[in-house]
N, C-alpha and C positions, 0 to 999 in steps of 0.2 A: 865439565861434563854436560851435555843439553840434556834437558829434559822439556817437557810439554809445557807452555806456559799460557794458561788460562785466558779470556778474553780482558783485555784491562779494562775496567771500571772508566764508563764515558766523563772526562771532565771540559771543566769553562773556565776558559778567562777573561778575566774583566777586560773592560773596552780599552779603560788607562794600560794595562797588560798589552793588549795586543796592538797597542797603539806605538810604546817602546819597542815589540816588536817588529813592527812594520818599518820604523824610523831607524833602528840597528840595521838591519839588514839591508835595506837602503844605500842607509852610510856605506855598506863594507862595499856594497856595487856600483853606486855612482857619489862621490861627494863632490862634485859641481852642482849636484841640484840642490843642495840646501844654501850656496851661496845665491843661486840663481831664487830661490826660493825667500831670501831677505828681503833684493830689490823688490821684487815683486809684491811681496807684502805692503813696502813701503812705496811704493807707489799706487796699489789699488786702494790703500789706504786713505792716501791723498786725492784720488779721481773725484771721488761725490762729492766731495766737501769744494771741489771747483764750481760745482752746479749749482751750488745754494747759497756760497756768498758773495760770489762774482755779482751775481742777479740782485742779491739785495741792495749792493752800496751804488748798484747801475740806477736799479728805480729809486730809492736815496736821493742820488745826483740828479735824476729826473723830475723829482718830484719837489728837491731844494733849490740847492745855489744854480745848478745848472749849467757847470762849467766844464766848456766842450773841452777843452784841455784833458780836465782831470776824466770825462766821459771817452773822449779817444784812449786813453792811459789804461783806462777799465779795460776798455772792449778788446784791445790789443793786449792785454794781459789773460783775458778772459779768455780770447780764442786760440792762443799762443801755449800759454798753461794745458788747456785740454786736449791741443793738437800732441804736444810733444810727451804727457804723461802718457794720453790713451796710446800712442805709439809705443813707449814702454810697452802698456802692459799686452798689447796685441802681441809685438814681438818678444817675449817672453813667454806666454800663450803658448807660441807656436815653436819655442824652442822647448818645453818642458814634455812637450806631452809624447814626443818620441822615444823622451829619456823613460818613461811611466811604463811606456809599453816593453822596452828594454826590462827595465825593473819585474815586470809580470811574468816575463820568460823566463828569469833566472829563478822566481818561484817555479814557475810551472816545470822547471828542470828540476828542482826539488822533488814532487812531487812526482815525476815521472822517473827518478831513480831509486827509489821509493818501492812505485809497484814493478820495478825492471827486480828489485833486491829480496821483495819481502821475500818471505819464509813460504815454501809452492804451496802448503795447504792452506791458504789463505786464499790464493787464487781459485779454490775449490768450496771457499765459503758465503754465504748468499749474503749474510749481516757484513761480509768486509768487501764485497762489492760494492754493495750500497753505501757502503764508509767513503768508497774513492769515489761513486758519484756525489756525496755532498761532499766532501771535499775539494771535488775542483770546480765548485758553484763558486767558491772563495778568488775563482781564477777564470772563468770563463766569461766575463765580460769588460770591458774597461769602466763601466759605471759602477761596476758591483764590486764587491769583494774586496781584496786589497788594493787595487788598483783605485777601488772607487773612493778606498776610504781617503786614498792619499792625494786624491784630486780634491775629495774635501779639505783635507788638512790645508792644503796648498793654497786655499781661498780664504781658511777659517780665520788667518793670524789677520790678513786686509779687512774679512770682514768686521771683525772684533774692533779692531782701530775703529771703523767708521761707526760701530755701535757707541764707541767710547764716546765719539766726538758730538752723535746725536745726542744724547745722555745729557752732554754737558749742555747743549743749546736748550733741549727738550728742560732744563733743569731749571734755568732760568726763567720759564717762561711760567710754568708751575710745577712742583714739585708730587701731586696729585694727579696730574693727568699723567705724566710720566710710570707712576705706580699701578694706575687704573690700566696703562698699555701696556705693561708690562705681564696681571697679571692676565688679561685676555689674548695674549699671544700664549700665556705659557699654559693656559687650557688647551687650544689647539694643537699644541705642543704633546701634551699628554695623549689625547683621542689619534692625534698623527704615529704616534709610535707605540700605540695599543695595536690596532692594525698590522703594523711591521714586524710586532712581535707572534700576530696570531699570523702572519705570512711566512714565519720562520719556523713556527711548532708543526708544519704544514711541508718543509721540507722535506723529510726524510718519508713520508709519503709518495711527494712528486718525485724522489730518487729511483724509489721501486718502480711506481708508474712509467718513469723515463728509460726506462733501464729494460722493461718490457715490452716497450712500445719502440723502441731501436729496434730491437732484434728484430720483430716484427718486422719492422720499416726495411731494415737490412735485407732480410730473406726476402721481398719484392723485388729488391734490386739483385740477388747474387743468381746467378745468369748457370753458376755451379745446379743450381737446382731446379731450371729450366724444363728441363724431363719429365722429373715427379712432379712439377706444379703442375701440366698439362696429362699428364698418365691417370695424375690421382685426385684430380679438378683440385687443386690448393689454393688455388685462388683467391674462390670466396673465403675461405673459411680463414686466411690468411690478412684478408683486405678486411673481414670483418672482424679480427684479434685486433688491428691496428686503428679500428672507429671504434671498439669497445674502450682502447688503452686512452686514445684522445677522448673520448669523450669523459672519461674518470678523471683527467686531467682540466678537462673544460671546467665540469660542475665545481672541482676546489678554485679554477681560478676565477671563476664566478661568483663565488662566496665573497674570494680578497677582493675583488673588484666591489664590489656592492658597500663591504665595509669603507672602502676608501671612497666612493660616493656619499655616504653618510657623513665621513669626516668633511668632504667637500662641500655637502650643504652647510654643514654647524660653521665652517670656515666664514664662509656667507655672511652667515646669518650676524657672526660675531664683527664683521667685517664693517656692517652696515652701522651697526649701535656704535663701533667705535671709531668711524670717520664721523657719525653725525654727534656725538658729541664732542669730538675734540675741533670738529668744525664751526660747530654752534657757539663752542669759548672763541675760538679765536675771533669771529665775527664781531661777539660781547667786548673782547678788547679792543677791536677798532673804534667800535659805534661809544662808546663808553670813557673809555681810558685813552684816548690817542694813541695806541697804535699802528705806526708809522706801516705803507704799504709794503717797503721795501722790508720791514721787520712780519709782518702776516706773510707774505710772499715766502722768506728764509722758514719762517715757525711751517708754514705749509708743506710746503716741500719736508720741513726736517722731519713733521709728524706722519707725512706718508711714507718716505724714506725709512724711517727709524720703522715702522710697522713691518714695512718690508725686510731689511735690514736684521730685525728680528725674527722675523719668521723664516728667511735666509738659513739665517746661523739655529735654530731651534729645527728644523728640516734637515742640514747637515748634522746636527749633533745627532739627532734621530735617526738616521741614514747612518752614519759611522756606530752606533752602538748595534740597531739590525745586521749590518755585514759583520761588524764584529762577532757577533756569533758563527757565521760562515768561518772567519777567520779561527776560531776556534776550534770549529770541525775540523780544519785543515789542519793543524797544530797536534791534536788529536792524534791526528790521521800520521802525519810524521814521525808521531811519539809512539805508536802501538809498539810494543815487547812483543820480540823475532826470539825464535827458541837461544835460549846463552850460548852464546860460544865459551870453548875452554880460554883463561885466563891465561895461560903457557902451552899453547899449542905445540902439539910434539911435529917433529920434522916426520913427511913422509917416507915409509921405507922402501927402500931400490925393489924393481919385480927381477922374477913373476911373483904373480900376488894368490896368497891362498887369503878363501874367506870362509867366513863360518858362521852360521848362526847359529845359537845358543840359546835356548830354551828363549826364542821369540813370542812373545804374545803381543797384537797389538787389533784394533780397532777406529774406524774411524770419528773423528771430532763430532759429535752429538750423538752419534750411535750407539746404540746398547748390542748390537751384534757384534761376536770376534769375527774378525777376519783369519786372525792365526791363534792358536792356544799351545803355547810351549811348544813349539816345531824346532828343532833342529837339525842342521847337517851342515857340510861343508866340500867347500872347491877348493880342489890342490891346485896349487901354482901350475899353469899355464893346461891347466885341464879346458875342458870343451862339454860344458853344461847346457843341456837342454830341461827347458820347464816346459811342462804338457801338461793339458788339461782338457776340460771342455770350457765354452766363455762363463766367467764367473767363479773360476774355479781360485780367483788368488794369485795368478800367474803376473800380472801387472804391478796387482802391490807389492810383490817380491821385489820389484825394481825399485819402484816408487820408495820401499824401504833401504833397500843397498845404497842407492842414490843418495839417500837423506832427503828426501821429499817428505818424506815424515819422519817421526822419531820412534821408538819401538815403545809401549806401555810398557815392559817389562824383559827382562831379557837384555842378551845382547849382540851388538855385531863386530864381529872381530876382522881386521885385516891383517895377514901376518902373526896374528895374536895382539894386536892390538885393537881395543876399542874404539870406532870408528868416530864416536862424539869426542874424542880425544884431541884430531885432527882441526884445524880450521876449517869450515866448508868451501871458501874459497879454493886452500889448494888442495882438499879433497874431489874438487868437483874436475881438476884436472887428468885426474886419472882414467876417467871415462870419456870411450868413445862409442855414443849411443846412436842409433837409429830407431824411432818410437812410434808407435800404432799411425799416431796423425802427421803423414808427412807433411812439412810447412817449408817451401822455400820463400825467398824473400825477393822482391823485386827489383833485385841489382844483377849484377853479370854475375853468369856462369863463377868465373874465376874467385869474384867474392862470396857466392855463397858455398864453396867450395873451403875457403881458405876464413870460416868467421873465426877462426882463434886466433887470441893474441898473437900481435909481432905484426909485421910487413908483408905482403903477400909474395910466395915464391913461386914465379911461375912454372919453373921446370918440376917443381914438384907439382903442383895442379895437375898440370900436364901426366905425369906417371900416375897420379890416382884418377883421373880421367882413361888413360891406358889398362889398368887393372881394372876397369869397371867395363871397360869396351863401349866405350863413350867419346874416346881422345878423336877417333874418325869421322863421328858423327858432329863433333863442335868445331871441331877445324874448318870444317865444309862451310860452313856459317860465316856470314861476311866482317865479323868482327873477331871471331875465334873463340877464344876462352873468353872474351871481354864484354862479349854478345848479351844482351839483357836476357834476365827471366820476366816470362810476362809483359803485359803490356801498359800495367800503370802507369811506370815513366819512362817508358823507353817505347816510343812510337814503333820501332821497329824489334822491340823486343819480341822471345822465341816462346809460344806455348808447346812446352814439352807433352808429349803425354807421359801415361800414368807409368809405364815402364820404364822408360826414361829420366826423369823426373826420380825413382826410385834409387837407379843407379847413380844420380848424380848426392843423391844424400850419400849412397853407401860411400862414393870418393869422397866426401865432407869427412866419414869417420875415420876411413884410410888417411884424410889428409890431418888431422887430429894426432895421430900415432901414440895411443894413450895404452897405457899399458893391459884395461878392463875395457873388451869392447860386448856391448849389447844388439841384440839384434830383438825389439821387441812388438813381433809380429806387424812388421812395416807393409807384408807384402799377403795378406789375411783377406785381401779382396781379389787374388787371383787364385787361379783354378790351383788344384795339389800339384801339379807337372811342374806349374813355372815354378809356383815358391818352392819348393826342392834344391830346382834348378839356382833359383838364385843363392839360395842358403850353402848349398853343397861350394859354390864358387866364391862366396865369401868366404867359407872356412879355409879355400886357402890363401885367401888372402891374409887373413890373419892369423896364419900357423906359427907356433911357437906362445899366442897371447892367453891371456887368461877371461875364455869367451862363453857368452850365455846368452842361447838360444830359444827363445818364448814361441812356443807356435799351440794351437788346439787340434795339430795335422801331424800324428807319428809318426810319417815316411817322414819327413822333410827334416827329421832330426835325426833321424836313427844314426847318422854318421859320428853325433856325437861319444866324447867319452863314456859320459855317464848322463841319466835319465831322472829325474824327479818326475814323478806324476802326482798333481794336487787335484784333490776334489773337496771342495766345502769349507777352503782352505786349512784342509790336513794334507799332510804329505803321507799317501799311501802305497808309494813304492819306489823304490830307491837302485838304481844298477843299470849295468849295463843294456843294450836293445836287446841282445841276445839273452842275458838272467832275464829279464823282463817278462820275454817271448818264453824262456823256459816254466817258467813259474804259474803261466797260466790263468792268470789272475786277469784284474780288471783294464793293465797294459793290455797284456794280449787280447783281450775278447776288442777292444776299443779298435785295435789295430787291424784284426781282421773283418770286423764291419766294413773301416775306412778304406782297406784295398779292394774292395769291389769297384769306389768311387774312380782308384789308383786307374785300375784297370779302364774304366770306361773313357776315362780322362785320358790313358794315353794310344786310345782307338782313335779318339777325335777329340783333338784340340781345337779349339776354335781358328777360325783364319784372324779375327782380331788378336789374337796371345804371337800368334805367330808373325805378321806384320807387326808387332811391336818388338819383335826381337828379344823376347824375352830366352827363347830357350838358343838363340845362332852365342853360343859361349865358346870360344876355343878349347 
């Protein structure tokens, strides 16, 4: 049985965690890069350590016996070794990093079936928006996130070799300079990822900020609101929501910029003291102890090297632990608890479908207001229910709840007599064919937004719910037919329908659905009473015989139905037929004769826009 389940408690996992992580899941999508990921170790391994001993036993040989022999031998092994290693690892390089970005898409498809699946009041929550913007910070660049972490990883095992190999030169030469370098990298070390941690306590900040300052950014560009920017000057006030949102986002990353200039100086600062004394020994063993040039030249290089070389691998291990927290968010974010499904989902039952509610009570997620308090009633099989109101009244969430888009606080929903959380949601969500407030098509043909249910697309049947919509004449004329784009995203020659249009092509998406529960929830709330009548009155025969529910805040345009709910405050305050309604005299009828004045004036003069859209030429 679902019930409501609370926000889960935010958790972390460790860097070592998400690090297995990262490398599982890897494995299961490409395991060529972790072969391709050995050589490469082992040979980036081996690169530096060309550059520091080749040179030493050259000035050696230059500075001793001085035999061209054994000095052609060097130089030809010198430049031969480094040609043919750095080509490894150039071409290796350039074969990995396609596979990385492969790898970041099979996350990012994660993540995106995710917010395709959760649970819809989530999509109506402000804290789980902000969840999926820090979560896909874990995924939105190839330097950051998982992508970034594993571009470190990928360098860390070569870089470690060559720490190992300085280690053992640096070892030799004294065992104290070694420890003194060791531990002035690993201060900057500390002060470098103090920074990345206050850069990341600072995310879910810049998530809100981002998230405000899109929309923003969005509404200058959407061309839909054109109109109103210029009717109701939006402009300014719009250009200046989007320098309020950048500018809050400036001054934090002005902050993390400043701190990581302070660690830049101390870098410095550390940088100075510890070339000038590892320099000052070495010079002390030449001038002192005969140390041979080509041995200062190797120890030189190994102690700039090894400096770098550590601060390399102490910079990436700092970089992998800050993403790893990104990487956590994300994991997070995948893990949230979606309301239970039943453990033995019951099989759904054959229609028509009666439904009933049962002392409903429910509310929304942080709200202390009901929305409903013990409301009940019920839809006979293949009846034709209409929900009226005025806006506000409850009418939507009626849906929102039949749907399962929420769960009920208390109460229940019965289909058939059975308990609707009974059901799987998946193939409970089969049974409906809705049409809802915000019409959305999508920017492919005609035919596919027509046909988004599972299976293959049937054109002849397109076709007949195109025909019943009285639309089948107006797509064929089109130089592609049913195949013709909606919009002009991606299809240069794609068709902007209007609004009438457009409307009908959703109703043949529901026809072409053939689900046993069809909705109609106030689709058509922007045109005058005449049309939506009209269109309602024509949809009801298209779905005669189903088990149908009619949402409007306009009581002609339903009156055809069976029966009548009328909600105010969401209570259900009157229940029957248009005619008990109208008898009864109550607040149906006083509502309804207000609204036929409007009826009337409306159908003295229609507009020539309503009429040009073809909204009322219906056979």
């Amino acid at each position: 049985m679902g019930r409501h389940i609370d926000e889960t408690e935010k958790r972390s996992y460790s860097t070592w965690n998400n690090i297995k992580y990262i490398i599982s899941h890897s494995w299961k999508y490409d395991k060529s890069l972790f072969g391709i990921f050995i050589v490469f170790t082992i040979s980036g391994g081996i690169l530096p350590f060309i550059g520091i001993l080749f040179p030493k036993y050259i000035l050696d040989e230059l500075t001793g016996s001085q035999d061209k022999n054994r000095l052609i031998l060097l130089l030809i092994s010198f430049f031969l070794s480094s040609a043919v290693v750095g080509y490894i690892v150039t071409f290796i390089k350039n074969s990995y990093l396609p596979k990385m970005v492969d790898i970041r898409f099979q996350f990012i498809h994660m993540l995106s079936i995710k917010c395709m699946t959760t649970d819809y009041k989530n999509t109506e929550d402000p804290s789980f928006l902000n969840s999926v913007e820090t979560a896909f910070r874990a995924l939105q660049s190839n330097i950051n996130g998982l992508e970034g972490i594993l571009h470190k990883l990928f360098v860390l095992g070569g870089n470690i070799i060559v720490l190992i190999g300085y280690i053992l030169i640096i070892g030799r030469l004294n065992i104290f300079i070694l420890l003194y370098l060791i531990a002035n990298i690993g201060i900057v070390y500390y002060f470098t990822f103090s920074v990345k941690k206050y850069e990341y306590n600072k995310a879910d900040e810049l998530s809100d900020i981002d998230r405000h300052s899109k929309y923003s950014y969005d509404l200058m560009y959407n061309f839909a609101y054109g109109k109103d920017m210029r009717i109701y000057s939006l402009t300014d006030w719009i250009g200046s929501l989007f320098q309020k949102f950048k500018k809050q986002r400036f001054d934090i990353e002005k902050k993390i910029k400043y701190k990581y200039f302070r660690v830049g100086v101390s870098e410095v600062i550390f940088l100075i003291i510890r070339e000038g004394i590892v320099y000052a020994y070495l010079i002390y063993q030449v001038i002192n102890n005969g140390l041979s040039i080509g041995s200062f030249t190797m120890y030189f290089a190994a102690v700039a090297s090894f400096a770098n070389a550590m601060k390399v691998i102490m910079d990436d291990m700092a970089h992998i632990r800050a993403q790893s927290l990104y990487v956590s968010d994300f994991r997070v974010f995948l893990e949230k608890k979606e309301e239970k499904e039943p453990d033995h989902p019951r099989p759904l039952p054959d229609g028509p479908y009666e439904i009933e509610f049962k002392n409903v009570t429910f509310r929304y997620p942080g709200s202390e207001k009901y929305v409903y308090k013990d409301i009940s009633f019920h839809i006979k099989p293949g009846q034709k229910l209409a929900i009226v109101g005025h806006n506000g009244a409850g009418k939507t969430t009626f849906i929102k709840l039949l749907c399962r888009m929420y769960e009920p606080e208390s109460g229940e929903i019965l289909l058939n007599g059975i308990n609707i959380q009974e059901f799987s949601k998946r193939d409970y969500y089969t049974l409906f064919s809705a049409v809802f407030q915000e019409i959305k098509t999508l920017a492919f043909s005609v035919a596919e937004n027509i046909a988004v249910s599972e299976g293959s697309l049937q054109e002849g049947k397109v076709l007949w719910c195109l025909e019943k919509a009285d639309m089948k004449e107006k797509v064929l004329k089109m130089r592609n037919g049913i195949h013709t784009g909606m919009q002009k995203i991606l299809d240069d020659e794609g068709v902007e329908f209007s609004g009438g249009e457009t409307q009908r092509i959703i109703l043949a998406r529901a026809l072409y659905k053939d689900a046993g529960i069809v909705i109609l929830d106030e689709p058509t709330a922007a045109l005058d009473a005449i049309a939506e009548r009209s269109i309602y009155e024509k949809f009801n025969e298209m779905v005669e015989g189903k088990t149908s529910i009619f949402i409007s805040h306009r009581l002609a345009s339903t009156s055809f139905c069976d029966v009548i709910a009328m909600f105010e405050e969401g209570e259900l305050i009157e229940y029957g037929t248009h005619e008990e309604l109208l008898d009864k005299n109550q607040k149906y009828a006083e509502m309804f004769q207000v609204q036929a004045q409007y009826y009337k004036e409306d159908e003295v003069a229609v507009t020539e826009d309503v009429a040009a859209d073809g909204l009322l030429q219906y056979d």
